[in-house]
C-alpha positions as CSV (number, residue, x, y, z in Angstrom):
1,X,20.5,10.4,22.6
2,X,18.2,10.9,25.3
3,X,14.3,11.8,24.2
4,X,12.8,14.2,25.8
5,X,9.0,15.0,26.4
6,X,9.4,18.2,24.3
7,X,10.7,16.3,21.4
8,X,8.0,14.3,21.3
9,X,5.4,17.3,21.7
10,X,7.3,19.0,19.1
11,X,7.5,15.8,16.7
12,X,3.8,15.3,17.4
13,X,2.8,18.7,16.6
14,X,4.4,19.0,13.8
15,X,3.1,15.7,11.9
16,X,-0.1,14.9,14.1
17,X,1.1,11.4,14.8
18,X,0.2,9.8,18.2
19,X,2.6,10.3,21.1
20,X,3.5,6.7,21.1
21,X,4.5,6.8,17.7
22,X,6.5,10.2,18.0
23,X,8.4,8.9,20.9
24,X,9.0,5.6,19.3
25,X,10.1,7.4,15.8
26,X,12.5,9.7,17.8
27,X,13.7,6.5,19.6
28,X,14.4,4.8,16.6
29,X,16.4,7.6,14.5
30,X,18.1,8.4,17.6
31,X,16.3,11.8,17.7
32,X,16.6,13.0,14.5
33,X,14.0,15.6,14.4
34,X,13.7,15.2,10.1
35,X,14.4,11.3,10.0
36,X,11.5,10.5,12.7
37,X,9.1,12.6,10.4
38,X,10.3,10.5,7.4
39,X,10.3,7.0,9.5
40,X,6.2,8.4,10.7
41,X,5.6,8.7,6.7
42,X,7.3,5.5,5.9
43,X,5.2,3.2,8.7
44,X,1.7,4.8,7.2
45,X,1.1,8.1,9.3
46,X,1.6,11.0,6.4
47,X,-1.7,11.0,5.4
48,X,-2.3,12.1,9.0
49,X,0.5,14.4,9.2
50,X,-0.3,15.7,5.8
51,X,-3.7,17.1,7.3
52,X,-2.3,18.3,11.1
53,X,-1.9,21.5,9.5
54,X,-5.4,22.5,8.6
55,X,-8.2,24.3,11.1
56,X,-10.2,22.0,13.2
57,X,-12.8,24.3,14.2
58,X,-16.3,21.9,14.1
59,X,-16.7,18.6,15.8
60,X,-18.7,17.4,18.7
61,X,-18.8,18.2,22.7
62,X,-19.9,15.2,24.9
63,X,-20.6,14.5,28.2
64,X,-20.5,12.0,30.7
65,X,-20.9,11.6,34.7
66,X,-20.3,8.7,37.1
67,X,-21.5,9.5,40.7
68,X,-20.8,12.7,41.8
69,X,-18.0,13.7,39.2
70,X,-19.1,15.3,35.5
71,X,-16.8,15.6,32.3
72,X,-17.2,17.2,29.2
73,X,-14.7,17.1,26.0
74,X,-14.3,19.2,23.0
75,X,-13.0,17.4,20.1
76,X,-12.9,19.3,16.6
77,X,-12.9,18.3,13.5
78,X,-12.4,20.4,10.0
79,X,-15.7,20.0,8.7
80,X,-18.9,19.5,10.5
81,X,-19.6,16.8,8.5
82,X,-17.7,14.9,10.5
83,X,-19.9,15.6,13.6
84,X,-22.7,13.7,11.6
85,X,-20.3,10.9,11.0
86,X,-20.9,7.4,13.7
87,X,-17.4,6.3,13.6
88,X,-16.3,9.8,14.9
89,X,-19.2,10.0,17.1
90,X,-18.4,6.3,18.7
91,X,-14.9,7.7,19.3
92,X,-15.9,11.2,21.0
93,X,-18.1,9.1,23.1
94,X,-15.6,7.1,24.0
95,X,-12.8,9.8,25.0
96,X,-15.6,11.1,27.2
97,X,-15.6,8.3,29.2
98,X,-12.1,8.2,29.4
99,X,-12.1,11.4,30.6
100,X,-13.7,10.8,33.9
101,X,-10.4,9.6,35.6
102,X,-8.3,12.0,33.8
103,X,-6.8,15.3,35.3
104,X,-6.1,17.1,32.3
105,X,-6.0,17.4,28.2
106,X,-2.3,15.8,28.3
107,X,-3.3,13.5,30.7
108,X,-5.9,12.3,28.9
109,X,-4.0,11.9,25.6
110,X,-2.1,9.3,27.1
111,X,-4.6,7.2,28.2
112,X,-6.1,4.3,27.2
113,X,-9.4,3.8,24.9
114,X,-9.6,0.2,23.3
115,X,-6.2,-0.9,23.9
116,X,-4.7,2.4,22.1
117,X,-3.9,5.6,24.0
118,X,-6.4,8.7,23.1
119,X,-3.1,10.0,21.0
120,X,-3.0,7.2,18.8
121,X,-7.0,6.9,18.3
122,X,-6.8,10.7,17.2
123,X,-4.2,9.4,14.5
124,X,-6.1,6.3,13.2
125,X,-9.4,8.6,12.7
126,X,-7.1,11.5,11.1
127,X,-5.9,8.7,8.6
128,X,-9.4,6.6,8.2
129,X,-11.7,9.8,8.0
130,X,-9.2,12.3,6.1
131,X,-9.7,15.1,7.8
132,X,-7.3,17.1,11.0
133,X,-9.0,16.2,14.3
134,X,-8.1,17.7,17.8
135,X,-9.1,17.0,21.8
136,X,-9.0,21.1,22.8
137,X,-10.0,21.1,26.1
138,X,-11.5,18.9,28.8
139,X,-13.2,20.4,31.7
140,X,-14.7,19.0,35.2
141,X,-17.4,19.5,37.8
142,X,-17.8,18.1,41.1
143,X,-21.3,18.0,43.3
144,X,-23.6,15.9,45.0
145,X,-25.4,15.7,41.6
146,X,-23.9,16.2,38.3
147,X,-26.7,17.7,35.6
148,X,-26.1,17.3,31.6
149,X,-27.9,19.2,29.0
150,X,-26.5,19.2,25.2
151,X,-27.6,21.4,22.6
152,X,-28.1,20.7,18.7
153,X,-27.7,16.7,20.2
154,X,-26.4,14.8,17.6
155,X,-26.2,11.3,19.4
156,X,-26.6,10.8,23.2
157,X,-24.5,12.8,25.3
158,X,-23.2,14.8,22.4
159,X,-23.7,18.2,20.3
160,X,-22.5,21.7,19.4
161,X,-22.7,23.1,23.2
162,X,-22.5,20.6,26.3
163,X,-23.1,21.9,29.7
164,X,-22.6,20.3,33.4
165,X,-24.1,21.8,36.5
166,X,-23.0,20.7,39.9
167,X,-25.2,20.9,42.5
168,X,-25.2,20.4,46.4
169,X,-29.3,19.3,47.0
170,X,-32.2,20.3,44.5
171,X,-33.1,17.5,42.0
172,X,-32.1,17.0,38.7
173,X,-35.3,18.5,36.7
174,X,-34.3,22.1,38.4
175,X,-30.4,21.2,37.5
176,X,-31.3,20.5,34.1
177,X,-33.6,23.6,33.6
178,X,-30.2,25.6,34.8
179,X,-28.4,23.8,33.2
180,X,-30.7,24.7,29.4
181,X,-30.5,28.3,31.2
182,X,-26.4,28.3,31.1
183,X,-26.8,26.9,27.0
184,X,-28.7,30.0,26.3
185,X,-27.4,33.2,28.7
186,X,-23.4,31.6,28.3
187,X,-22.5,33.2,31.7
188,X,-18.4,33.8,32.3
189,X,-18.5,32.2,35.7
190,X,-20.4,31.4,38.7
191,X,-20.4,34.4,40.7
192,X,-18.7,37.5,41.0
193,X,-16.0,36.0,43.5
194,X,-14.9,33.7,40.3
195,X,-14.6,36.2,37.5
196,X,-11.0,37.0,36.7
197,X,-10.2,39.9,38.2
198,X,-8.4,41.5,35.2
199,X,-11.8,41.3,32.9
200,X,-13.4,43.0,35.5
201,X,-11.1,45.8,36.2
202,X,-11.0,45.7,31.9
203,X,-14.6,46.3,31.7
204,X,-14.8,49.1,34.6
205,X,-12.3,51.0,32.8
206,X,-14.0,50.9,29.7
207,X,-17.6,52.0,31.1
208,X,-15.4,54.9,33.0
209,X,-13.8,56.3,29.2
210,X,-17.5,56.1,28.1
211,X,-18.8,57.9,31.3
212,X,-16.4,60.3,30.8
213,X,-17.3,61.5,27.1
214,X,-20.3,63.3,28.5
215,X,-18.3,65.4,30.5
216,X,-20.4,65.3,33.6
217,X,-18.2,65.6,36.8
218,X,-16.1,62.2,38.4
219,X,-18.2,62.1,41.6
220,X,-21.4,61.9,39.2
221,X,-19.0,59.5,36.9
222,X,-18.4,57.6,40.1
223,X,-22.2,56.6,40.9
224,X,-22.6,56.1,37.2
225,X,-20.0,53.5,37.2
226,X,-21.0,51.5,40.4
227,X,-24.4,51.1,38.7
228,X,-23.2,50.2,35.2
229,X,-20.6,47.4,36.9
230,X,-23.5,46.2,39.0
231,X,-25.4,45.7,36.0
232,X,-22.7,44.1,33.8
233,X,-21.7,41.8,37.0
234,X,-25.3,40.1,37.3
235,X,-25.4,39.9,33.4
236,X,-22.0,38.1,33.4
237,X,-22.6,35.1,36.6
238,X,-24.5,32.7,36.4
239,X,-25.9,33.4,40.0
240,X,-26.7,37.4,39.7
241,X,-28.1,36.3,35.6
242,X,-32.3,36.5,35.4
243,X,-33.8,33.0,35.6
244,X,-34.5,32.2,31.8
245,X,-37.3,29.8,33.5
246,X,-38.9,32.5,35.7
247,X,-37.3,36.4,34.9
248,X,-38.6,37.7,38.3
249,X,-35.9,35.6,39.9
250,X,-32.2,35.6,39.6
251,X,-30.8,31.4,39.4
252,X,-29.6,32.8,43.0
253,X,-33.0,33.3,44.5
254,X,-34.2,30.4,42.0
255,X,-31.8,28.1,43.9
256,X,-32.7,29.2,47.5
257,X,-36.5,28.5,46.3
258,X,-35.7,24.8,45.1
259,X,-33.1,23.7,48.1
260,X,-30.0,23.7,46.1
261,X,-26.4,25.2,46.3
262,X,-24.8,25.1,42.8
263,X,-21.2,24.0,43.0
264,X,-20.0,24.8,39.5
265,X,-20.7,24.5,35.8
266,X,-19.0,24.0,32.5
267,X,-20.2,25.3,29.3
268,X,-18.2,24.4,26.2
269,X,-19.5,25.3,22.8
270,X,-17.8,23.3,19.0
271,X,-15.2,26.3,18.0
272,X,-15.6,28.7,20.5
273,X,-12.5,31.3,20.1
274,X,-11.0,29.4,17.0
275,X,-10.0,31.5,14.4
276,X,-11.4,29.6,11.2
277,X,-11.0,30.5,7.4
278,X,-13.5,31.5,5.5
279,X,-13.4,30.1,1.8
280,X,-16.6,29.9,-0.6
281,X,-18.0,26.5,-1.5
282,X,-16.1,25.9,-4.6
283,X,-13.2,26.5,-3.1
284,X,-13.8,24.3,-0.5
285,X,-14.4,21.6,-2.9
286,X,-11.6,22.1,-4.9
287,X,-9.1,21.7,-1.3
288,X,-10.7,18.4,-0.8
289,X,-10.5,17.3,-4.4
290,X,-6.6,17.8,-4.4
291,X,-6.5,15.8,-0.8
């Protein structure tokens, strides 16, 4: 039987085992979705699969750069913990660096980090460490210079928020204090010209409803609205944000002052948009008592 790339995904999603391993599993029981679980159990990969289903929601973000290019990776764990732990943080490190000549999450996953793919490294630390782990995203910026600046650091080049600013000119001590800027106002994209469109037409919609609860006529509601979206545009990119160093200046005019174009920039905070169960401390304890 022939295996496909979606078996695997599927095989690996459902037991956490590397993609080597799924596809080799699947090859060996002749794709037998049930018998290649059983064969990943029997070859020493259930205590993985065993904890694939649990929330990774903590973790570390790291960055790296070589010349002009800049990478930073999420990878989760269940507990934070984990973040603290050198083994872990060797390996986050590591994918990071990886990274730099990967296009993509999947790509990524199949590459290689100390003659195992980033797949199969996941797997070994699941197993070794006991807890779920996840790479969720990767993201990349391009420039003349490539900035860094991690928050909460926990090791070099790693913490709870990573940011990369891209820059055409400047030097690095501006880049870095935009970069500390992005860490703390979290803007949703460079300038206006790269926020989705949708959000935007979301949000003017919403300040129009509220516009219209104080019944004041639509040509009054019109100017009310081009002021509000102006407001909520500058709040929202980086460019049209207040300077965190310098509040009389937007980064824009901060920019123009110190000779640099920004390019891009990546923020990526531990967790960000996961869903995580709450359970008390007891609880908790009890869970990782029973395994």
């Amino acid at each position: 039987m022939a295996i496909t790339a979606s078996m695997v995904k599927e095989l690996r999603e459902s037991t956490g085992a590397g993609m080597m391993d799924a596809k080799k599993a699947l090859t060996e029981t002749d794709g037998d979705m049930e018998a290649a679980v059983d064969w990943l159990r029997t070859k020493g990969l259930a205590k993985a699969a065993k904890k694939s289903g649990r929330t990774a929601a903590e973790g570390l973000v790291a960055v790296a750069v070589s010349g002009g290019t800049g990478v930073a990776v999420e990878v989760n764990s269940e507990t934070d913990f984990v973040g603290k732990n050198e083994q872990f943080q060797k390996m986050v490190g590591a994918i990071a660096n990886t990274a730099l000549a990967a296009e993509n999450v999947d790509g990524l996953l199949g590459m290689d980090v100390d003659g195992k793919s980033v797949a199969d490294t996941l797997t070994a630390a699941i197993a070794t460490i006991g807890e779920n782990m996840t790479l969720r995203r990767m993201e990349k910026v391009e420039g003349e210079t490539v900035v860094t600046y991690v928050h909460n650091a926990v090791s070099d080049g790693m913490g709870k928020i990573g940011v990369l600013v891209g820059m055409n000119g400047g030097d690095e001590a501006f880049g870095r204090q935009v970069a500390m800027h992005i860490a703390a106002a979290s803007p949703a994209a460079l300038s206006e010209a790269e926020l989705d469109p949708a959000i935007v037409e979301k949000e003017k919609q919403v300040q129009m409803d509220i516009a219209r609860e104080s019944g004041k006529p639509e040509q009054v509601i019109e100017k009310m609205i081009e002021g509000r979206m102006k407001k909520w545009l500058a709040e929202n990119t980086l460019m049209g944000q207040a300077f965190v160093i310098n509040p009389d200046l937007t980064v824009a005019q901060a920019a123009e002052e110190a000779g640099a174009t920004i390019t891009g920039f990546v923020r990526l905070a531990v967790g960000e948009g996961i869903e995580k169960e709450e359970e008390d401390f007891a609880a908790e304890v009890a869970k990782t008592l029973k395994g």
